[in-house]
Backbone as numpy.savetxt, mean C-alpha at the origin, in Angstrom:
# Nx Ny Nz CAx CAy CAz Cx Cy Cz
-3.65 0.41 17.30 -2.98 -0.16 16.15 -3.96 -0.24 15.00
-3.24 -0.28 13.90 -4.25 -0.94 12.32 -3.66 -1.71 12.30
-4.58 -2.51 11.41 -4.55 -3.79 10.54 -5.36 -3.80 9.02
-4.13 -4.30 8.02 -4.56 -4.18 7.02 -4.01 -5.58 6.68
-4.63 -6.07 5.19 -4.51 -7.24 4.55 -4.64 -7.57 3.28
-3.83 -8.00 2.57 -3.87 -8.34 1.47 -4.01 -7.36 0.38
-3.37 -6.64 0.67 -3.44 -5.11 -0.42 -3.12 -5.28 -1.75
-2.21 -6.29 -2.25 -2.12 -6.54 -3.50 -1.42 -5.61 -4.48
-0.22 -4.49 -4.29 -0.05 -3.74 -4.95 0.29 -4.22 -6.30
0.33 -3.82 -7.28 0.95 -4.49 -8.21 0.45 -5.02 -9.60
-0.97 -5.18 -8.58 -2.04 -5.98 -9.47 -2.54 -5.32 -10.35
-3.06 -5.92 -11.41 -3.72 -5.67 -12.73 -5.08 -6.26 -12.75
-6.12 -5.86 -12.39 -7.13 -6.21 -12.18 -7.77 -6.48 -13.70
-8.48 -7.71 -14.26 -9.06 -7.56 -15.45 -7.98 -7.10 -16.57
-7.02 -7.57 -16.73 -6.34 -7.49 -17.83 -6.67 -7.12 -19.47
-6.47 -5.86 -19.93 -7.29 -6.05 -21.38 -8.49 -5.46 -21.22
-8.86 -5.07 -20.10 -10.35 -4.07 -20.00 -9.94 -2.74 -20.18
-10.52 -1.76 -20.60 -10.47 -0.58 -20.38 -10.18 0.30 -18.70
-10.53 -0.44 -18.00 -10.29 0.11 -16.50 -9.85 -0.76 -15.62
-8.40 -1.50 -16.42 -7.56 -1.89 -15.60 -6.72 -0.92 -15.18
-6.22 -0.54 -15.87 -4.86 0.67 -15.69 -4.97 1.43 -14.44
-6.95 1.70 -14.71 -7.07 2.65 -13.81 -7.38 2.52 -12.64
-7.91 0.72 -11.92 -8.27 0.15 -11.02 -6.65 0.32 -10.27
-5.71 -0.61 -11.07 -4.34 -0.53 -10.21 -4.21 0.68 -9.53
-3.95 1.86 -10.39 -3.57 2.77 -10.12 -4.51 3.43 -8.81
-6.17 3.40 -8.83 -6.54 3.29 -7.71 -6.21 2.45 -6.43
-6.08 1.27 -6.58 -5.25 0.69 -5.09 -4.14 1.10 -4.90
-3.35 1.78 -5.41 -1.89 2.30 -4.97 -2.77 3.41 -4.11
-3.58 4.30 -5.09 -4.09 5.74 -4.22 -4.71 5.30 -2.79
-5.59 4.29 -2.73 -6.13 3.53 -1.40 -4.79 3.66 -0.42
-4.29 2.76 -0.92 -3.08 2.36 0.06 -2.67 3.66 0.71
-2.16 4.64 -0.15 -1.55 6.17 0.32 -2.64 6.79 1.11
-3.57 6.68 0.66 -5.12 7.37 1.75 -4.85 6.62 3.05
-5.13 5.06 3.06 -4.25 4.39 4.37 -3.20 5.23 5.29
-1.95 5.10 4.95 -0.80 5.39 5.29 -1.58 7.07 6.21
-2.03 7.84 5.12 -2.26 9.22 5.34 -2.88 9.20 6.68
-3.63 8.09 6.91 -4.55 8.15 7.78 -4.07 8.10 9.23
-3.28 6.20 9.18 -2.27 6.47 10.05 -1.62 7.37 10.38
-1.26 7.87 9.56 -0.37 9.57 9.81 -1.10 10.44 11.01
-2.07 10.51 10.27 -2.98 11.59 11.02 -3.48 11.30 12.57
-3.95 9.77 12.56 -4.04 9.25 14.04 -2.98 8.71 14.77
-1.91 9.56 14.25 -0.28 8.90 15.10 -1.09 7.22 15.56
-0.41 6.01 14.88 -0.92 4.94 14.78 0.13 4.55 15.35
0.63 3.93 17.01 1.84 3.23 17.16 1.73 1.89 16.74
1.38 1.28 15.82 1.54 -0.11 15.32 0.80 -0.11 14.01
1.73 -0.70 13.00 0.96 -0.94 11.87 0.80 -2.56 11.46
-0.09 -3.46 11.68 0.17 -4.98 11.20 -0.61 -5.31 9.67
0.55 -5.35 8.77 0.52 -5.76 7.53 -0.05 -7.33 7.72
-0.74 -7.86 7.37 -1.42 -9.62 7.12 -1.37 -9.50 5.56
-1.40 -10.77 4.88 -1.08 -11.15 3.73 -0.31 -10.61 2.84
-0.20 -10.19 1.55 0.03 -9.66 0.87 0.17 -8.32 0.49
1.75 -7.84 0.39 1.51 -6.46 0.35 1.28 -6.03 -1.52
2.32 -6.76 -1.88 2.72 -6.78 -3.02 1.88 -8.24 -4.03
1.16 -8.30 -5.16 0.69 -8.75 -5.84 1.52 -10.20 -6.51
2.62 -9.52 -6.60 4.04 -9.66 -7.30 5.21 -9.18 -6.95
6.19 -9.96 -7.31 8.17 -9.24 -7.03 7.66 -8.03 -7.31
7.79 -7.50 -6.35 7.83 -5.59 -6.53 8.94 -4.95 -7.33
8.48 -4.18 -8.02 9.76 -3.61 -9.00 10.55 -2.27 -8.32
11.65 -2.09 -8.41 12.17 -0.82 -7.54 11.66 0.35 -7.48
11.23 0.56 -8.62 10.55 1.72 -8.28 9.01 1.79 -7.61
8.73 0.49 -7.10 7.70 -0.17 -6.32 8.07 0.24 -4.59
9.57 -0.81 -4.66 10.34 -1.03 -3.23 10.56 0.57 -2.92
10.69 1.82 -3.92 10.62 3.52 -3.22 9.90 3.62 -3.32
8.78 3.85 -3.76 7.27 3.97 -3.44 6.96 3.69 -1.94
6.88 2.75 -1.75 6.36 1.89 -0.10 7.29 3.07 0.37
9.05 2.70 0.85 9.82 3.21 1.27 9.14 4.72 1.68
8.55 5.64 0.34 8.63 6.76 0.84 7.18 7.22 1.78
6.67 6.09 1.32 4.86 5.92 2.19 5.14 5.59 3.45
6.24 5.10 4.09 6.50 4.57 5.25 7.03 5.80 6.19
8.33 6.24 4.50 8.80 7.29 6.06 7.64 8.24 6.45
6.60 8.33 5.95 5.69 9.17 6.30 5.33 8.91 7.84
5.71 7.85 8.87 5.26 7.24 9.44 6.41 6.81 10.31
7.14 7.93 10.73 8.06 7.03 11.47 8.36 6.85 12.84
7.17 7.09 13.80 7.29 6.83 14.82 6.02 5.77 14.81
5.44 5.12 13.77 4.62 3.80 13.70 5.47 2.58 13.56
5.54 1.44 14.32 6.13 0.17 14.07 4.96 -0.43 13.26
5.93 -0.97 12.10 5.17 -1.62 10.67 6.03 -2.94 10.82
4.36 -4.06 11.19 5.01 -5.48 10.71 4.55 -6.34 10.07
């Protein structure tokens, strides 16, 4: 199994800096490198701990995950 925690999608790291935009946008890419990984080591268990989401995830947030998951569908994600 993995275990991951507190991923925080969502977030805006440093608000008003020049390399916020681009920090977020790096933890989304993390996260997908994750997932990929699982992929690759057929992972039968995935345990999410804390925080996936930063914030109310916005829909086009909730397909995002969605389509990172089906990547993964003989992994149980809890």
């Amino acid at each position: 199994f993995f275990h991951i925690s507190d991923v925080h999608l969502g977030v805006s790291p440093d608000p008003g800096f020049p390399w916020s935009d681009l920090r977020c946008r790096e933890i989304w890419q993390s996260f997908e490198a994750f997932i990929q990984k699982v992929s690759e080591k057929q992972v039968d268990l995935l345990l999410i701990a804390g925080d996936l989401f930063h914030r109310q995830p916005l829909m086009r947030e909730i397909k995002e995950i969605n389509s990172l998951f089906a990547l993964i569908p003989k992994t149980k994600i809890v």
